[in-house]
C-alpha positions as CSV (number, residue, x, y, z in Angstrom):
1,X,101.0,94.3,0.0
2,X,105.2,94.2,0.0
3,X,104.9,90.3,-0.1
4,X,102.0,90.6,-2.8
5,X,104.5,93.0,-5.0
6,X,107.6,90.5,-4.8
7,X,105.5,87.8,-5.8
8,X,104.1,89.2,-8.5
9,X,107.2,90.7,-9.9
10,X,109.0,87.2,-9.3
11,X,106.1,85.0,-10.6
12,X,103.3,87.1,-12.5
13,X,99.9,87.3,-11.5
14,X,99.5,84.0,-11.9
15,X,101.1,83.0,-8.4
16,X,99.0,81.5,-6.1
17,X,97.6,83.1,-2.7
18,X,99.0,80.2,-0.7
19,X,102.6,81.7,-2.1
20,X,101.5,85.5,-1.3
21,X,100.5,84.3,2.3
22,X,104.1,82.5,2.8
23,X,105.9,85.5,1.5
24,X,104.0,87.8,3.8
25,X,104.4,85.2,6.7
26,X,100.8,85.0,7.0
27,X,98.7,81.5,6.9
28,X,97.1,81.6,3.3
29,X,93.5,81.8,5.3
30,X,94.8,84.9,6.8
31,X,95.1,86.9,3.5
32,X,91.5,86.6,3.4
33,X,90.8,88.4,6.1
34,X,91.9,91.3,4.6
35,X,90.6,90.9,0.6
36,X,87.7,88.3,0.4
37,X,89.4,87.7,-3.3
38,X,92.5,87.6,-5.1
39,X,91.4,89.9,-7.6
40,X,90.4,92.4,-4.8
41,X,94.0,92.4,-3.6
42,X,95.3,92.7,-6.9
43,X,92.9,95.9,-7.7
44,X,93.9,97.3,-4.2
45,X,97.6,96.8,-4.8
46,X,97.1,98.4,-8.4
47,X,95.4,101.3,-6.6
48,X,98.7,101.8,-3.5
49,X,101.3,101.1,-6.6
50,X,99.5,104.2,-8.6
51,X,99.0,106.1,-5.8
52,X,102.6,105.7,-5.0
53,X,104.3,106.6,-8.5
54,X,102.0,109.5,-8.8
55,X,102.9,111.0,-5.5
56,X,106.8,110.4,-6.3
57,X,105.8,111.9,-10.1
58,X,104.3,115.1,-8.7
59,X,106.5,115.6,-5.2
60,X,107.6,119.3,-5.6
61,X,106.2,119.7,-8.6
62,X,106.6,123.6,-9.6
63,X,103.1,124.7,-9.8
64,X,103.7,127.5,-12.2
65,X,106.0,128.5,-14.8
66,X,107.3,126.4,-17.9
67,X,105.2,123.8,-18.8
68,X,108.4,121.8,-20.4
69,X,110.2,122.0,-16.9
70,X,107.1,121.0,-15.0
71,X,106.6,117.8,-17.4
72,X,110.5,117.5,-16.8
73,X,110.3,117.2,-13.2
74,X,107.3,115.0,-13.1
75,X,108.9,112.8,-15.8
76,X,112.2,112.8,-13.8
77,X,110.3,111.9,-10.7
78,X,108.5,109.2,-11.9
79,X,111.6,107.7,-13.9
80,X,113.8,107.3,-10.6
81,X,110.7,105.9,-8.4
82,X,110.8,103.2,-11.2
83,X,114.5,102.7,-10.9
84,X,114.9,102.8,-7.1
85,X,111.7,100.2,-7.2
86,X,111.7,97.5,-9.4
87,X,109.6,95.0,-8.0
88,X,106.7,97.8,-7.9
89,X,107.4,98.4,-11.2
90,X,107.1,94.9,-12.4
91,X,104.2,94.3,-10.7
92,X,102.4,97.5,-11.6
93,X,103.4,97.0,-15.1
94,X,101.3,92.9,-15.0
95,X,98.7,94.8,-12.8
96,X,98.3,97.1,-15.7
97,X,97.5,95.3,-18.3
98,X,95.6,92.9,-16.6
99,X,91.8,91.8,-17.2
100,X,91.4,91.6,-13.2
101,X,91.8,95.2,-12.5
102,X,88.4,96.5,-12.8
103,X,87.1,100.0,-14.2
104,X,86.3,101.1,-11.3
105,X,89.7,100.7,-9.7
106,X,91.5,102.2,-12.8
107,X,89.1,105.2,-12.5
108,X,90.2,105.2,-9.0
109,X,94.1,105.5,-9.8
110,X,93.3,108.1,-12.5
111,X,91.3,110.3,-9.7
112,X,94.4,109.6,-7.7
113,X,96.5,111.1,-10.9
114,X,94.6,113.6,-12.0
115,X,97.5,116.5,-11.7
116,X,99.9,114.6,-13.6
117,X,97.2,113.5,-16.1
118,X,96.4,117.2,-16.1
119,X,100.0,118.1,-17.5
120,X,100.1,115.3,-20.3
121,X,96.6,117.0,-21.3
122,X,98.2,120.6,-21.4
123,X,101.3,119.6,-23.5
124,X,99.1,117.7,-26.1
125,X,96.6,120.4,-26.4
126,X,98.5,122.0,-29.3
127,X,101.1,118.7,-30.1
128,X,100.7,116.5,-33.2
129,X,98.8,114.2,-30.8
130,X,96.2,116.4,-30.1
131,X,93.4,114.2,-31.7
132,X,95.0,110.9,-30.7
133,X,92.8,109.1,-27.9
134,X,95.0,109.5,-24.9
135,X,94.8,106.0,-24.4
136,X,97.4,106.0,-26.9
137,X,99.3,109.1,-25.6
138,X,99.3,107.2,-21.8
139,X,100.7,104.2,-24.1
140,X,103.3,106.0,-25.8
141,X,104.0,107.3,-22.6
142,X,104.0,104.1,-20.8
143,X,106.4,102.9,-23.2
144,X,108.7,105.5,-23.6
145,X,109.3,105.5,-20.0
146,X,109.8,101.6,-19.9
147,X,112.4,102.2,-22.7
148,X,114.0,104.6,-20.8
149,X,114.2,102.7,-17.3
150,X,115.9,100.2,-18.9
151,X,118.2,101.5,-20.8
152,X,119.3,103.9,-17.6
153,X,119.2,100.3,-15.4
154,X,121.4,98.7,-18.1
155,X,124.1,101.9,-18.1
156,X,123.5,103.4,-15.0
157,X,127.2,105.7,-15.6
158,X,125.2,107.5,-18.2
159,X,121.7,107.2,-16.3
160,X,120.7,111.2,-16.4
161,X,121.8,111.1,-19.8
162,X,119.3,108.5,-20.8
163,X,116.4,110.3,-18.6
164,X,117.1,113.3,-20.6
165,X,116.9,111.3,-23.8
166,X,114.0,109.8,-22.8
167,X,112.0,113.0,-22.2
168,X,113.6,114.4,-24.8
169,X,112.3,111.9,-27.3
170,X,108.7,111.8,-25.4
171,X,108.5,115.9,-25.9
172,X,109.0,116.2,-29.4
173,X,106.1,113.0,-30.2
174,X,103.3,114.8,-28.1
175,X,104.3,118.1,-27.4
């Protein structure tokens, strides 16, 4: 899954099992031992990459008290798992909008995220995106975030700064 992530962060998912296989220093037959397909290793890496932001998103998470800090911390969480692991998040970020990654593994990483899919539910439950589809509050979301690693990976002196920013701007559009 490692060697999968690298390659397709370095090469999109259009690099070849044979390259996945040399990367994880595996013949190519090998890697179908483990996922009869390509797309099945692409949905189960979509499903470990989700699982693993969503555990870093929600590690300590205050279960009570201010909504704002709670969204905060989860936000905060989420946005230094994305720094500290860029290859993840490139990958994640082709896996996500990819026409291989079936329903039933997106309903799978949403299961898996249910908490912190639970909070952006609360804060837009009185916002001026309360009637928006939340498709479009998850892609407002998305790219806030994006905005946001980047900018704190470009002008990492001033990273918290942009973090805060970040949120900042993300609170005052949904909540």
């Amino acid at each position: 899954m490692e060697a999968a992530t690298r390659v397709i962060a370095s090469q999109g998912l259009s690099a070849s099992t044979a390259l996945i296989a040399k990367e994880a220093g595996i013949a190519n037959g090998s890697l179908f031992t483990y996922f009869e397909t390509k797309a099945d290793l692409f949905n189960q890496l979509y499903l470990e990459l989700k699982t693993e932001m969503t555990a870093a998103a929600m590690k300590d998470l205050p279960k009570s008290g201010d909504l704002r800090k709670q969204v905060f911390h989860a936000w905060s969480n989420w946005i230094d798992w994305a720094v500290s692991n860029p290859h993840k998040r490139y990958a994640l970020r082709q896996l996500n909008v990819s026409d291989g990654i079936t329903p039933a593994t997106r309903n799978a990483a949403d299961k898996v995220a249910v908490d912190f899919n639970d909070l952006i539910k609360r804060i837009r439950a009185h916002g001026s995106l309360q009637t928006a589809p939340i498709s479009f509050v998850g892609a407002l979301l998305n790219g806030l975030a994006e905005a946001t690693i980047v900018t704190m990976i470009n002008d990492p002196d001033n990273a918290k700064k942009h973090c805060k920013t970040g949120f900042e701007t993300f609170w005052r559009a949904i909540g």
